[in-house]
N, C-alpha and C positions, 0 to 999 in steps of 0.2 A: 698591429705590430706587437701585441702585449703575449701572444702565443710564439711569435713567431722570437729564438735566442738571436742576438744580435752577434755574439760571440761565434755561433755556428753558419749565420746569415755571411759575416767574414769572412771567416777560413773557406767558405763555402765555393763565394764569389772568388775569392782570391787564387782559390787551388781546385779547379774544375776536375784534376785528377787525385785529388787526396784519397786518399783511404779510409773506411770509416774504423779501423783499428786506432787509425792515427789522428782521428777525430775524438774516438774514443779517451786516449791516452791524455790529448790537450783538452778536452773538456771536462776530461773526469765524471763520465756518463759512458752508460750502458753501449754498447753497439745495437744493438737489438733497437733500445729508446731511438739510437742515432738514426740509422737504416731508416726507420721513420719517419723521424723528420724530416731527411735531405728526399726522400719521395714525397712528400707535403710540399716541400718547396718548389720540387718541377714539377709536380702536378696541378698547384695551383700558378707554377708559370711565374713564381715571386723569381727564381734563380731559372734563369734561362739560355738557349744562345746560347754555348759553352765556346771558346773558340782560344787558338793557339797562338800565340804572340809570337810570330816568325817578322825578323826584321829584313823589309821586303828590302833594303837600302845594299846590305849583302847581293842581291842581284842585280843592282846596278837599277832598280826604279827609282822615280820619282814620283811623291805624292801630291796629288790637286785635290783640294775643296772647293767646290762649286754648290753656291747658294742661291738656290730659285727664291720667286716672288711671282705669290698666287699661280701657281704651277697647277691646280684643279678647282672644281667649282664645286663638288658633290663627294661626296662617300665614297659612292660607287666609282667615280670619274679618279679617283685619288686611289681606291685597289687599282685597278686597270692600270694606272702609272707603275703603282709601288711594282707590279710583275713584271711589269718590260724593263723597269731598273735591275730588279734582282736578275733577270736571265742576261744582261749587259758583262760581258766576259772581263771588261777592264775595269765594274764597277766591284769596290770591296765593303763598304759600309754606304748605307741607309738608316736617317733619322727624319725628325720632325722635329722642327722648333714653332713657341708661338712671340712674334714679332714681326720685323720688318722684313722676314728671309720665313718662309714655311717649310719648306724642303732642304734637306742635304743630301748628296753624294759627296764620296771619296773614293775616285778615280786614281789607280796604279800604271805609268806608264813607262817605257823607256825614255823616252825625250820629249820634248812638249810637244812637236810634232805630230807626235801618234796621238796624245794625248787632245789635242785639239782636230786630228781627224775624229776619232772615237763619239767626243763630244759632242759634234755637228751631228754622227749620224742618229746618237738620242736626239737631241733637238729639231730632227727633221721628222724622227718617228715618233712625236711628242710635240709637236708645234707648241701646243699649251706652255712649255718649259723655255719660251724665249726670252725672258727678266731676270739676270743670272747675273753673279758677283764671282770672281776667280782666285783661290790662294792656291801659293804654291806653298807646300809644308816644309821647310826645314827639318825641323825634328821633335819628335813628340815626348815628353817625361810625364812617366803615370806613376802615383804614387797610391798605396795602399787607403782605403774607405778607414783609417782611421777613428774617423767622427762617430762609426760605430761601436767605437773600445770604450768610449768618453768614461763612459761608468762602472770601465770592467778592472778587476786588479789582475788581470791575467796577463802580464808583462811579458809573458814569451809568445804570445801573438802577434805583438809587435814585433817583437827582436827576430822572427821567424822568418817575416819577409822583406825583401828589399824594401830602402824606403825612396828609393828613385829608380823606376825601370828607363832606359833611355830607347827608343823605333826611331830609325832614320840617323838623318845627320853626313856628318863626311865620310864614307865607309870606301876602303876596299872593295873591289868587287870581286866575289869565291868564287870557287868552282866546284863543283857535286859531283858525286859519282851516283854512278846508276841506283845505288842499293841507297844510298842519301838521298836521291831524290825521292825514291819512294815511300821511303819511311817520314819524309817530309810530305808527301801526299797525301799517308795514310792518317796522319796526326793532323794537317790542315783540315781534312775531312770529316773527319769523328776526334777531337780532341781529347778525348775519353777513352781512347780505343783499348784496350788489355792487351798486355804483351801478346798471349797467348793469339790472340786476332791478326795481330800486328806480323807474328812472324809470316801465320798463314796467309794472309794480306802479300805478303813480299815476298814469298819461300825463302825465308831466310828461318835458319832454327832459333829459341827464343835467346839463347846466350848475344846473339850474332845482332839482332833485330835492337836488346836493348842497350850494347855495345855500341851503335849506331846513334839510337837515342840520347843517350850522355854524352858521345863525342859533339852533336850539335848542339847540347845543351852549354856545355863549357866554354865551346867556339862562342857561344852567345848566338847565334843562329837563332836559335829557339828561345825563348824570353821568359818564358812560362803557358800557364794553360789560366784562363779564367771564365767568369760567369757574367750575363749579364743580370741587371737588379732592375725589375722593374719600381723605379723608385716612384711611379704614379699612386701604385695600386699598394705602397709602404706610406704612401702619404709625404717622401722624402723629398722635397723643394731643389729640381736642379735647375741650374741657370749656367750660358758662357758668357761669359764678360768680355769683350774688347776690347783690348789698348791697342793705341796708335802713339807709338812712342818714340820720342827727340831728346836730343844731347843726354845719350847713354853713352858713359865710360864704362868699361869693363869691371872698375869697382862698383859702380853703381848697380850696374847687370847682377855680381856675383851677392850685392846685399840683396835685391827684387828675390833671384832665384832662392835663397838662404831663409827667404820670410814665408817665398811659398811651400818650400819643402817644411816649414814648423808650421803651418797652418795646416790642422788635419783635414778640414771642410774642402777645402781646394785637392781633386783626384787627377786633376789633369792637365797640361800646358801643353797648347802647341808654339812654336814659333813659327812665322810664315810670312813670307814676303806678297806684298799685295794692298789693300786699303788699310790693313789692319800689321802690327806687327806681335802680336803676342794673342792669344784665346788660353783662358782660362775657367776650367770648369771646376763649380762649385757645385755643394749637397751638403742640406743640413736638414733635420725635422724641422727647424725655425727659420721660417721664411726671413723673420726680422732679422735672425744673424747671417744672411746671405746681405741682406742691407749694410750692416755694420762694418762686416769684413770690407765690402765696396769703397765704404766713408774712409775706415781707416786707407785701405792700400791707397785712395787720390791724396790723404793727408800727409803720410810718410813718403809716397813719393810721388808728391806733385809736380816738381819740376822735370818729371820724366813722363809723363802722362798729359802726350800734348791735345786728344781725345778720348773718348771712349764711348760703349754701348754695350747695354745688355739687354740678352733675351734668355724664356722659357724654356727649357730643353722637356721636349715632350715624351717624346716614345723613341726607341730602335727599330729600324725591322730588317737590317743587316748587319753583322758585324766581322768581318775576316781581317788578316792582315795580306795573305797574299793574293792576287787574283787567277783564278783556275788555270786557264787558258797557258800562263808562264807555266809551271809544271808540264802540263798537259804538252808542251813544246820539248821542257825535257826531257819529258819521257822519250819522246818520238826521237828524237837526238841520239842518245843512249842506246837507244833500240837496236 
């Protein structure tokens, strides 16, 4: 990590489409030096996975977490899985954890119905995958890698980005227009895409194409664009935490949520109905301080924490928000 700036490692992950002018301007560094670095980072694969933060909730989905147990036996036996997940049309994110639960998917559906056909037919073409746990996601709040600024006086990297993004929840359901959807296709696809791609992508000219772009971005449609970090190969300690949580008042909720958005080490909450009602992921260099942060939240709010469990968050090897297939339908719609 001592080569690698932690300041640019942020903006990096956080703005999968920045500019390196505007990298340039908030680091106060060369572009030239810059341009180098952020190829150092995907080439050695530290910033990866770029992907579009479209809030799949806008289209009327619902999101499932489904957590295997011993889902493969071998290396080989665990690729062979990971490929039949990733080409699974309704599946959007792939990880590994190490704990009681090995495997994740994150399943996008319209109603549980489909969502529980879709499931059976991986579990049939995957017998191995029959010890499985079920959440349904409420809504997801991702907050900014802060824990990375820890030592930096660069105050306008913080103030730069939101410090609670919200995916999911109780949403209206939109409606796209044809040139929407594609510009949504093309940005789901290559989240990185340049206007200049983009128009030609869409036949749309570039005024038109990023006209489009803003419009979904202010709708809130569109979330942002980020990176993933491979926090193994940074030496960075993640873990999700479970609570399983009883006599929550709504002021009690709004202290919980208030501690986690000031805790920089916590990147992400989901709320979820199911065994579990809240996951929280943590990342620190200090394994120890992933412990501490744990002791304090049971001590502050104990009376709200009627269980819990944590595990290892290992590796990614998928990460989207919406899944293909829904587009792929608009289009045809539209047509």
């Amino acid at each position: 990590m001592a080569k690698i700036s932690r300041e640019l490692l942020f903006l990096y992950s956080e703005n999968a489409r920045i500019k390196i002018k505007e990298l340039a301007h908030l680091l106060k560094k060369s572009p030239q030096r810059l341009k180098y670095n952020v190829k150092t980072l995907e080439k050695d694969k530290i910033a990866f996975n770029p992907y579009s933060m479209i809030d799949y909730s806008f289209f009327g989905l619902l999101l499932f977490r489904v957590y295997f147990k011993g889902g493969y036996i071998s290396e080989k036996n665990k690729n062979l899985i990971l490929q039949k997940l990733r080409d699974q049309p309704y599946v959007v994110s792939i990880y590994e954890l190490d704990g009681a639960f090995d495997l994740v998917i994150e399943m996008e559906a319209p109603n549980a119905s489909r969502f529980n056909k879709e499931l059976r037919k991986i579990t049939t073409e995957t017998p191995t995958l029959n010890n499985y746990k079920i959440l349904l996601n409420v809504v997801t709040h991702m907050y900014p890698r802060l824990y990375l600024l820890k030592h930096s006086s660069l105050a306008e990297l913080i103030t730069k980005f939101g410090r609670d993004t919200i995916v999911g929840g109780d949403r209206q359901v939109e409606t796209f227009s044809k040139s929407e959807i594609d510009v949504l296709y093309s940005v789901l696809l290559n989240p990185k895409i340049r206007l200049t791609k983009l128009a030609q992508q869409t036949g749309m000219n570039i005024k038109t194409a990023n006209s489009i772009l803003k419009r979904l971005t202010q709708r809130k449609i569109i979330k942002g664009y980020k990176n993933l970090v491979d926090t193994h190969a940074l030496e960075i300690h993640k873990h999700r935490l479970f609570l399983k949580l009883h006599n929550l008042s709504q002021e009690r909720e709004n202290q919980l949520m208030d501690y986690i958005l000031k805790t920089p080490e916590i990147i992400q909450v989901n709320k979820t109905v199911g065994d579990w009602d809240m996951e929280l992921d943590l990342e620190s260099f200090d394994k120890s301080r992933i412990r501490y942060l744990t002791v304090q939240l049971r001590e502050d709010f104990g009376e709200l924490i009627e269980n819990f469990d944590i595990m290892e968050f290992y590796q990614y090897h998928k990460k989207t928000f919406l899944p293909n297939y829904l587009l792929e339908e608009y289009k045809e719609e539209k047509s």
